[in-house]
C-alpha positions as CSV (number, residue, x, y, z in Angstrom):
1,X,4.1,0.6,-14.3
2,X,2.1,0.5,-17.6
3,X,2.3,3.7,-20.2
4,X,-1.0,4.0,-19.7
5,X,-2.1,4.3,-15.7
6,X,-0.5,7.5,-14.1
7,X,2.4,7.6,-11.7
8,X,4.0,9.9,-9.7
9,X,6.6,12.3,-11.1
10,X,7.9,12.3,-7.8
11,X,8.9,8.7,-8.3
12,X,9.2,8.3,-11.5
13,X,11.7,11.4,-12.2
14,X,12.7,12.7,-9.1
15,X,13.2,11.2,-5.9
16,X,15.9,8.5,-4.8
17,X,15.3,5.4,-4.1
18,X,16.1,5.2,-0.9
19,X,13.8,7.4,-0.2
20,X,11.2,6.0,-2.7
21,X,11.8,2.5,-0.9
22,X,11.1,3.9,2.5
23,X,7.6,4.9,1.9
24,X,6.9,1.7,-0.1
25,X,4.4,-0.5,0.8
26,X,6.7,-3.0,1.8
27,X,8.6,-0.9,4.3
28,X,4.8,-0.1,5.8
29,X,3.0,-3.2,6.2
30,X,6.3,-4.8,7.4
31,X,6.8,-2.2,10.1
32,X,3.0,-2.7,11.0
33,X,4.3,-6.4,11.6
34,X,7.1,-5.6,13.6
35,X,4.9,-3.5,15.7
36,X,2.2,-6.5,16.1
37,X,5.8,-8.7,17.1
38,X,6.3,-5.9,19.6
39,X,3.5,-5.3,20.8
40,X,3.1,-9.7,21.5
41,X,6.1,-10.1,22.9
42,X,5.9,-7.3,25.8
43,X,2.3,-8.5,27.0
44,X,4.0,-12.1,26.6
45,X,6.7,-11.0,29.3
46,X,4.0,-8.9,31.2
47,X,2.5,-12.2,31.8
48,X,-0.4,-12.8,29.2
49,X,-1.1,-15.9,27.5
50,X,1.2,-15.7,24.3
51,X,3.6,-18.0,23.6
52,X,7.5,-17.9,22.6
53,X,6.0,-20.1,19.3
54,X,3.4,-17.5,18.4
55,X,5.8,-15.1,18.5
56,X,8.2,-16.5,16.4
57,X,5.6,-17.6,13.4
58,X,4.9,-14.0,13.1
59,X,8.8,-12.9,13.2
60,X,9.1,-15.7,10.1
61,X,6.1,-14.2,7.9
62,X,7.2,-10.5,8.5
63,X,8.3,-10.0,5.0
64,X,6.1,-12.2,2.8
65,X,3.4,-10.3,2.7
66,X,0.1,-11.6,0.5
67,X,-0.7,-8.1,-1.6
68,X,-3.4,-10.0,-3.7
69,X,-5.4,-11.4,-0.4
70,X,-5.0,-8.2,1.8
71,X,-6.9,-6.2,-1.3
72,X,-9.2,-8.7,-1.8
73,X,-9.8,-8.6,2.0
74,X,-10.0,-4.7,2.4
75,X,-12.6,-4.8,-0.3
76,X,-14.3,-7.0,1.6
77,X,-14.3,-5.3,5.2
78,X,-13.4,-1.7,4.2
79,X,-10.5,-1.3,6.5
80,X,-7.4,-2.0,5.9
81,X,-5.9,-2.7,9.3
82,X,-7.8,-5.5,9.6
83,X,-7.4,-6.2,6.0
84,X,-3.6,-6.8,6.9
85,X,-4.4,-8.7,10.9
86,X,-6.7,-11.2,8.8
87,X,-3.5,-11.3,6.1
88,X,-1.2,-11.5,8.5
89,X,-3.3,-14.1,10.8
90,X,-3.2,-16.3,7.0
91,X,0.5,-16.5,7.7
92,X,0.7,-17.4,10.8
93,X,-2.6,-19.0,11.7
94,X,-1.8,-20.0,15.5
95,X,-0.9,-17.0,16.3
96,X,-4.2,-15.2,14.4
97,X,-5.9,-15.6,17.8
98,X,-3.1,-12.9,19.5
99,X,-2.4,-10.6,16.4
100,X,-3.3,-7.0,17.5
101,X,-4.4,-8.0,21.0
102,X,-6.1,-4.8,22.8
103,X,-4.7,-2.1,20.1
104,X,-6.6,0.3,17.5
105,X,-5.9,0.8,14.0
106,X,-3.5,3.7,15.4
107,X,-1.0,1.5,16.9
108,X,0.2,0.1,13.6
109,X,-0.9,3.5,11.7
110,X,0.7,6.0,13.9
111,X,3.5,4.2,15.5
112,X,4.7,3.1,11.5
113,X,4.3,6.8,10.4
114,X,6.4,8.2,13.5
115,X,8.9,5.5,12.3
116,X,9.0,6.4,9.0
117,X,9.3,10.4,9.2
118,X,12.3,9.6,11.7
119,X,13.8,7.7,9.0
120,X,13.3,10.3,6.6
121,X,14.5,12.8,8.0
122,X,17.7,11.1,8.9
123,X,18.0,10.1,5.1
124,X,17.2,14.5,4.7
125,X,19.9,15.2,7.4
126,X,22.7,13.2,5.9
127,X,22.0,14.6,2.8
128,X,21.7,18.2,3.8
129,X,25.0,18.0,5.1
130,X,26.7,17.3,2.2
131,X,25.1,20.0,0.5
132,X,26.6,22.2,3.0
133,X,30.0,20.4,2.6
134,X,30.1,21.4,-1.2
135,X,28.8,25.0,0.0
136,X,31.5,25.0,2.3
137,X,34.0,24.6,0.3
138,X,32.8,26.9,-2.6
139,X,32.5,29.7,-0.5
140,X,36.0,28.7,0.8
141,X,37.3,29.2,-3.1
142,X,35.5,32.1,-3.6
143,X,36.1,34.2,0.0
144,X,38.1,36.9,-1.7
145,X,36.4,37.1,-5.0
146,X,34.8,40.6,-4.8
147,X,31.6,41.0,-6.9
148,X,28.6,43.1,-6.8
149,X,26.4,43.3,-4.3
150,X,22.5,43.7,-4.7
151,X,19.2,45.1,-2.6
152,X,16.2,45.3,-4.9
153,X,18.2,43.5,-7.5
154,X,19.9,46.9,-8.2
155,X,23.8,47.3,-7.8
156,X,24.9,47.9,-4.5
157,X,28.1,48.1,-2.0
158,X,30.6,45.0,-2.5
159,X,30.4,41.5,-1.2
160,X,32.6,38.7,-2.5
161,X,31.2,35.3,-4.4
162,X,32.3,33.5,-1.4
163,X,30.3,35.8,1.2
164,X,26.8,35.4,-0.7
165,X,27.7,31.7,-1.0
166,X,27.8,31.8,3.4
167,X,24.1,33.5,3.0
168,X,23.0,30.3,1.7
169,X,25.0,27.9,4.0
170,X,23.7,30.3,6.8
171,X,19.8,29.1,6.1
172,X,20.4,25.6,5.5
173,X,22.5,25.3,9.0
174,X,19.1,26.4,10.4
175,X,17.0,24.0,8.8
176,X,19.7,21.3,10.4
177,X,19.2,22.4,13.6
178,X,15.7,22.2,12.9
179,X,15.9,18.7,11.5
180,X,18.1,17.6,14.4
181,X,15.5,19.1,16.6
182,X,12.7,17.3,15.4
183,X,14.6,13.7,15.0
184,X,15.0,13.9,18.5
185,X,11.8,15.2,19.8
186,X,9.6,12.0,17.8
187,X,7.9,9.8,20.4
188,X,5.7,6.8,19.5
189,X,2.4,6.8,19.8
190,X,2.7,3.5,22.3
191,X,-0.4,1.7,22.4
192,X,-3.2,4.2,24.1
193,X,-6.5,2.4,22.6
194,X,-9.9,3.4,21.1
195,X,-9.8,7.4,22.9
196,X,-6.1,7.4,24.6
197,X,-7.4,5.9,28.0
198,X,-6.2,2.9,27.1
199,X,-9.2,1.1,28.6
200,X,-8.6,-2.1,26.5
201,X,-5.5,-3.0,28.4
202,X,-7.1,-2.2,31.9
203,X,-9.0,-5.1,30.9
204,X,-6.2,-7.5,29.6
205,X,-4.0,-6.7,32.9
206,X,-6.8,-6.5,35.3
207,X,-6.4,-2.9,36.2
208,X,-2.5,-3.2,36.6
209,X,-1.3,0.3,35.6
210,X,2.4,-0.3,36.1
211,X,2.3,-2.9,33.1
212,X,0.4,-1.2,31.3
213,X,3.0,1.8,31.5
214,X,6.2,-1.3,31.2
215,X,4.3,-2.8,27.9
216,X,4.9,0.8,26.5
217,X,8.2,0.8,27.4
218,X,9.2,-1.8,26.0
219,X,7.7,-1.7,22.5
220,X,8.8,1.8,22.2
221,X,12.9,0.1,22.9
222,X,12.2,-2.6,20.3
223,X,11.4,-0.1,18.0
224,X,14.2,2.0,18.6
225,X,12.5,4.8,20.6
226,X,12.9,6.3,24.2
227,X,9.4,6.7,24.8
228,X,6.0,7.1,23.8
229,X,3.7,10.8,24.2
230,X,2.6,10.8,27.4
231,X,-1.4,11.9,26.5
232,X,-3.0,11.3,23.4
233,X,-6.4,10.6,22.0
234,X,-6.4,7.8,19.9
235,X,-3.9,9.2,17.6
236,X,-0.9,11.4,18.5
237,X,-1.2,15.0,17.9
238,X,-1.5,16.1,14.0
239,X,1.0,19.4,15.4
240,X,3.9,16.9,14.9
241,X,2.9,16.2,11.7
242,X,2.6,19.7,11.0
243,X,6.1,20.2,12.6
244,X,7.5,17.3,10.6
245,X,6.3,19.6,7.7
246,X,7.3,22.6,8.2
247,X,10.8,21.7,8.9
248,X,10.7,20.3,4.6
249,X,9.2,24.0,4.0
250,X,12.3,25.4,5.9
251,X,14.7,23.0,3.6
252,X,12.3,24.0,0.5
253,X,12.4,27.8,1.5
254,X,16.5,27.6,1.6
255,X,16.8,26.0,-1.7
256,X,14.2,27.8,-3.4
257,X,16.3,31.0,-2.6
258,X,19.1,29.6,-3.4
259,X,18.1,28.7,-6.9
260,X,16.4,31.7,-7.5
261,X,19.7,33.8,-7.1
262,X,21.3,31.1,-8.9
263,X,19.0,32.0,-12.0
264,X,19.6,35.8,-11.6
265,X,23.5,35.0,-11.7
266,X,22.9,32.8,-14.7
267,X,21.3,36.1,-16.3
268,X,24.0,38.0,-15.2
269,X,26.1,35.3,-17.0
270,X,28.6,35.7,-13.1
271,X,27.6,31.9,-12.2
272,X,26.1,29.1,-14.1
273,X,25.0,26.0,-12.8
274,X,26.1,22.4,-14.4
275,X,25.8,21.9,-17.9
276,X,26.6,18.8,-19.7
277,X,28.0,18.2,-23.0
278,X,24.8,16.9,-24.8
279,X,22.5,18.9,-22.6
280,X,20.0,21.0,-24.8
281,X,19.2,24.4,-23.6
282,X,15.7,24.6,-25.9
283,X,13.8,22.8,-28.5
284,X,13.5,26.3,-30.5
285,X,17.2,28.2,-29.5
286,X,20.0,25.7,-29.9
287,X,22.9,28.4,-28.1
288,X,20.3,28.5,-25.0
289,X,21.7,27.5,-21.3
290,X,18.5,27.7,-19.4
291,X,19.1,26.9,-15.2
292,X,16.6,24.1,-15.8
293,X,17.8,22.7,-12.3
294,X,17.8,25.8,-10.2
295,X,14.5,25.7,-12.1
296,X,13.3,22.6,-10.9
297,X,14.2,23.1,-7.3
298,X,11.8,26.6,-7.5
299,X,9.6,24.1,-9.0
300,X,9.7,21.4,-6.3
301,X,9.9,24.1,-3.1
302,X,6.7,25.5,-4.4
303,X,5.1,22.3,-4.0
304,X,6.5,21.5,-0.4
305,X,5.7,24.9,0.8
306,X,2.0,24.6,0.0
307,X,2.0,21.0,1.1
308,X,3.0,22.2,4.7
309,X,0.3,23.8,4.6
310,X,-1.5,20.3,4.8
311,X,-0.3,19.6,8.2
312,X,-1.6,22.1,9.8
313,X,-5.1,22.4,8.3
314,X,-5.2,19.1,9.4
315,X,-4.0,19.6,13.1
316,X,-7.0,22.4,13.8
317,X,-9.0,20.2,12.2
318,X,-9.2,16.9,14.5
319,X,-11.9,16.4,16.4
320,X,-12.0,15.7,19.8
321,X,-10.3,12.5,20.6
322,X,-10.1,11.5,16.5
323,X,-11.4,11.9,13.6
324,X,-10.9,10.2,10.1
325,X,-10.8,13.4,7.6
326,X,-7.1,13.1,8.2
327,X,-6.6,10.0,6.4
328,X,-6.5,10.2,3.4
329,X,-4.7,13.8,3.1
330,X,-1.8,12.1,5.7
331,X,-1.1,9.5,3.0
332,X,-0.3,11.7,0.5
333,X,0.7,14.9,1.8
334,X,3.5,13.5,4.3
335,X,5.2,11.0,1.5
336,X,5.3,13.2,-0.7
337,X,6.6,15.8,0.7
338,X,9.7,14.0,2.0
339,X,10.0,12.6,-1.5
340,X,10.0,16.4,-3.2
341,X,12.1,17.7,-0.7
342,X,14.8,14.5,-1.4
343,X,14.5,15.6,-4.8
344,X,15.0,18.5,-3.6
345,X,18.3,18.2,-2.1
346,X,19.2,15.6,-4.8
347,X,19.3,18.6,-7.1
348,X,20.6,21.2,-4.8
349,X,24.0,18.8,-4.2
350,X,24.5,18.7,-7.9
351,X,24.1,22.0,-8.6
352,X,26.7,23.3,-5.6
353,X,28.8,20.6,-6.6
354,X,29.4,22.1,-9.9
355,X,28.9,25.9,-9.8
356,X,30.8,27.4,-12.6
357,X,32.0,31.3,-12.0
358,X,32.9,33.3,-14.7
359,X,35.0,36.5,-13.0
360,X,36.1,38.2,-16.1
361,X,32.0,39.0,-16.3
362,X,32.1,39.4,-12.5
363,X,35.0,42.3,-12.8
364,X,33.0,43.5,-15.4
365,X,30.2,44.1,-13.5
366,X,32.1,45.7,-10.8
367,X,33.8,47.9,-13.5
368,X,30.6,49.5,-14.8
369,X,29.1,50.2,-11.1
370,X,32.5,51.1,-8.7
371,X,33.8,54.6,-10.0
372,X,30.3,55.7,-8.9
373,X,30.5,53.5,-5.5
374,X,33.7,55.0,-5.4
375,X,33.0,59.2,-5.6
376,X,33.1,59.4,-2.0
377,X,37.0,58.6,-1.9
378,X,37.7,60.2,-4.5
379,X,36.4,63.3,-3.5
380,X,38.2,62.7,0.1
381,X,41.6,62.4,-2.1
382,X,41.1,65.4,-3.9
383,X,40.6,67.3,-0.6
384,X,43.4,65.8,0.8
385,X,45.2,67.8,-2.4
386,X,43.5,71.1,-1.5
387,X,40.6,70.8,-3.2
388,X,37.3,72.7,-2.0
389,X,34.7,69.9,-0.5
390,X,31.6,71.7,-1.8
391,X,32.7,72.5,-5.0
392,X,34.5,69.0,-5.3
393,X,30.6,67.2,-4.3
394,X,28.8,69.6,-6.9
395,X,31.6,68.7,-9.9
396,X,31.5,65.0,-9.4
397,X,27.5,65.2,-8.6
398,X,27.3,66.4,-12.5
399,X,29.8,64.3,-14.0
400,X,28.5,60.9,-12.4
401,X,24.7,62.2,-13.6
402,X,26.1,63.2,-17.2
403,X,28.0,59.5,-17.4
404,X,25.1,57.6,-15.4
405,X,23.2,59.1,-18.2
406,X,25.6,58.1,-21.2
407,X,25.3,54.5,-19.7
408,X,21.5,54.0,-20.1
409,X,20.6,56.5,-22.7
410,X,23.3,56.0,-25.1
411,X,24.2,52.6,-24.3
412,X,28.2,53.5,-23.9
413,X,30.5,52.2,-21.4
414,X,30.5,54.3,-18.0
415,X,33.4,56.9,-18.4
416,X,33.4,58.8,-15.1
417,X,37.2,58.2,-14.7
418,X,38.1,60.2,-17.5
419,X,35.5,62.8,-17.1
420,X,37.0,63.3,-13.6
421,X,40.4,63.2,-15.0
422,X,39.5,66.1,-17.4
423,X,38.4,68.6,-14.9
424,X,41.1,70.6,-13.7
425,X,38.4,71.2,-10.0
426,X,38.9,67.4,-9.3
427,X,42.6,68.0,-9.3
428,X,43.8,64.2,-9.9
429,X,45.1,62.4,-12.4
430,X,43.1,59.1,-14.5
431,X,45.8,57.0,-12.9
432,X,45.7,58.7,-9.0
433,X,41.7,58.1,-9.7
434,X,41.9,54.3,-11.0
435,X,44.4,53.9,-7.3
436,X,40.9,54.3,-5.4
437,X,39.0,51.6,-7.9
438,X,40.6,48.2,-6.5
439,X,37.3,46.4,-5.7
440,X,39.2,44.6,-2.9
441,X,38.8,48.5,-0.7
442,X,34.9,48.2,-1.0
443,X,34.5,44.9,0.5
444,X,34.8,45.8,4.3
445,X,34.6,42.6,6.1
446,X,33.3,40.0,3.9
447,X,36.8,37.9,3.4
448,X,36.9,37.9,7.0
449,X,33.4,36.9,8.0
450,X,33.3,33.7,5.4
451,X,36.7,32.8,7.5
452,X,34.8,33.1,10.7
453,X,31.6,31.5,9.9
454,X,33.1,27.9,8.0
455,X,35.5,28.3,11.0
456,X,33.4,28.6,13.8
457,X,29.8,27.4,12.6
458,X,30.4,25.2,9.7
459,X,33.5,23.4,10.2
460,X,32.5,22.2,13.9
461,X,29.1,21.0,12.3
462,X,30.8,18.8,9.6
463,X,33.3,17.6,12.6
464,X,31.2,16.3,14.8
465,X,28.0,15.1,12.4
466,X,30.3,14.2,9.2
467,X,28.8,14.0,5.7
468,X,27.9,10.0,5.5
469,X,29.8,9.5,2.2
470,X,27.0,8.1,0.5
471,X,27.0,8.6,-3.4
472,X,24.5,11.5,-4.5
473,X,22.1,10.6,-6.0
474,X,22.2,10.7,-10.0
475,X,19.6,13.1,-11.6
476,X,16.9,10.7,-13.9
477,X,16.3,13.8,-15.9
């Protein structure tokens, strides 16, 4: 594309090009053709006047498809459906007199968009599993790492790396079932004319319901479907759009939390995502390591969260049997949503694939927070040595305050232990109190529970719907 007329980020930096190929013109106006075959060759075998040759002219010029005289004929009539029949009738001029025989603008419009959202989200699918494959088997590594815990992004009780790595696994096994869900709920449109009464077909088989019903059938099996929507005006409902969407805000919403405690680790300096040799961190601080992808996929989830919000404006907003204010939003709000949220997962994969841990900083952590986390058994210990409860509680109530205070308004390392150690009321020893700081007594269950979930959620998943080994996609920039 020239330097000089915009194009999309989207495709220029971002999205694969599978993906990119799929809503490509050329994927569109062929499947428009396909449909056109279809829909000829089941009134053919229901007994209208078509021909086997008709037929297969138009399977010939499926592919070769004149861009230059379908513009010049849309600017001409102002609709591009018929821009593309009249195109399409160029190529194949016996069979102009058959092309789009009783249908609307919606059997080629809606039928192609149902076709190309199932493909998408198939290409989404595959890919989503593989994220959680790498997820998988980092919080497999990482199961028994124990490491702070958080609410309100202040220290808390004990998890393990590998535990808050199943919190993320946990929300994107949702948005599969989601995907799987929709993929198998899409219908076609099917061919239901002008308002959905399919009136134009009454008239092509003389009233013959039954054929009407088998023509349906029949395009929706050459097109690789089970069956059309049973009611519709003349497009299908704009809530499957909307549903389409808000299962990419689901993937989004997953991500987007996943980088964003990806970015607090990075502060933490606990986790870092890739970073290549060359990479440069800032224009202005060369030592800088910014999270630039966890960054980017905040960015992108942004984007497909508010563009959900497309579909459904759109869906309260059709009129009666149709309406045409969908148009031009549906072209770019459903495209480029799957195309952010590929670029999405493009970036997700190579950020799980390569999360770097740093547990000398992670013990760290854990070493500044536990002796207070840990007063409780200390106390209990001390008491187990004769010590009195309530006096026990008030002494170590002072001491944690005095070192808590040390900590943030002195800015010295947190020296509880030995202020403990030094009272003779506590009663133990630096060494008796350090025996009640092994971080691995503070994480309850979490070890277990990342065994149980990949063993009875995850692993099952990747058993039966197995990452497709496709290559991930390389990041452009």
């Amino acid at each position: 594309m020239p330097a000089d007329v915009y194009e999309s980020p989207l495709a220029s930096r971002y999205a694969s090009d599978a993906m990119l190929r799929l809503f490509s013109a050329d994927k569109k106006f062929s499947t428009w053709r396909r449909l056109w075959v279809a829909l000829a060759r089941a009134q053919r075998e229901l007994g209208l006047g078509i021909t086997d040759a008709q037929i297969a002219l138009m399977e010939e010029h499926i592919h070769d498809i004149d861009y230059d005289y379908a513009a010049k004929m849309e600017r001409e009539l102002r609709h591009d459906v018929m821009a593309h029949v009249h195109t399409f009738g160029r190529a194949c001029p016996s069979a102009m007199p058959i092309i789009h025989l009783g249908a609307t603008s919606c059997y080629v419009g809606d039928n192609t968009d149902i076709i190309i959202m199932r493909e998408g989200l198939e290409l989404l699918r595959a890919k989503l599993l593989r994220v959680i494959g790498r997820l998988a088997a980092f919080a497999e590594t990482y199961k028994a790492l124990p490491t702070l815990g958080f609410t309100h992004f202040q220290p808390a009780q004990l998890t393990t790396v590998g535990k808050r790595a199943c919190l993320w696994l946990y929300d994107l096994l949702l948005d599969y079932d989601e995907l799987r869900a929709r993929i198998s709920s899409l219908r076609l449109l099917g061919s239901k004319g002008a308002t959905g009464t399919q009136a134009s077909f009454m008239e092509l088989f003389d009233g013959d319901h039954e054929k009407i019903k088998r023509m349906e059938e029949l395009i929706a099996a050459e097109m690789g479907f089970e069956g059309v929507v049973p009611v519709s005006g003349q497009t299908y409902s704009r809530k499957i759009d909307s549903a389409v969407l808000g299962a990419l805000s689901g993937i989004a919403q997953s991500a987007g939390k996943f980088a964003n405690d990806m970015r607090l680790l990075c502060h933490l300096k606990e986790c870092e995502e890739p970073f290549e040799t060359g990479q440069v961190g800032s224009s202005a601080m060369p030592y800088k390591r910014n999270p630039m992808r966890c960054e980017r996929i905040c960015s992108l989830a942004r984007y497909v969260i508010a563009d959900a919000q497309n579909g459904a404006m759109t869906s309260y907003n059709q009129w009666l049997e149709r309406t045409l204010d969908d148009s031009a939003n549906r072209r770019i709000a459903i495209p480029e949503a799957f195309l952010a949220t590929d670029a999405i997962l493009n970036i997700y994969l190579n950020v799980a694939s390569g999360i770097r841990v740093y547990p000398e900083v992670v013990g760290r952590h854990i070493r500044d927070e536990l002796p207070f986390m840990a007063t409780e058994n200390i106390m209990m210990k001390a008491v187990r040595r004769g010590g009195d409860r309530q006096a026990l509680h008030e002494a170590i109530r002072v001491h944690s305050l005095a070192a808590g205070a040390a900590v943030k308004e002195r800015g010295l390392q947190n020296d509880l232990v030995a202020r403990l150690a030094a009272d003779p009321i506590i009663g133990l020893t630096a060494a008796e109190i350090e025996s009640e700081l092994d971080p691995r007594k503070f994480t309850g269950r979490a070890e277990r529970q990342v065994e149980e979930f990949l063993r009875g959620e995850v692993a099952p998943l990747l058993a039966s719907a197995p990452p497709d080994g496709a290559d991930d996609a390389p990041l452009r920039v």
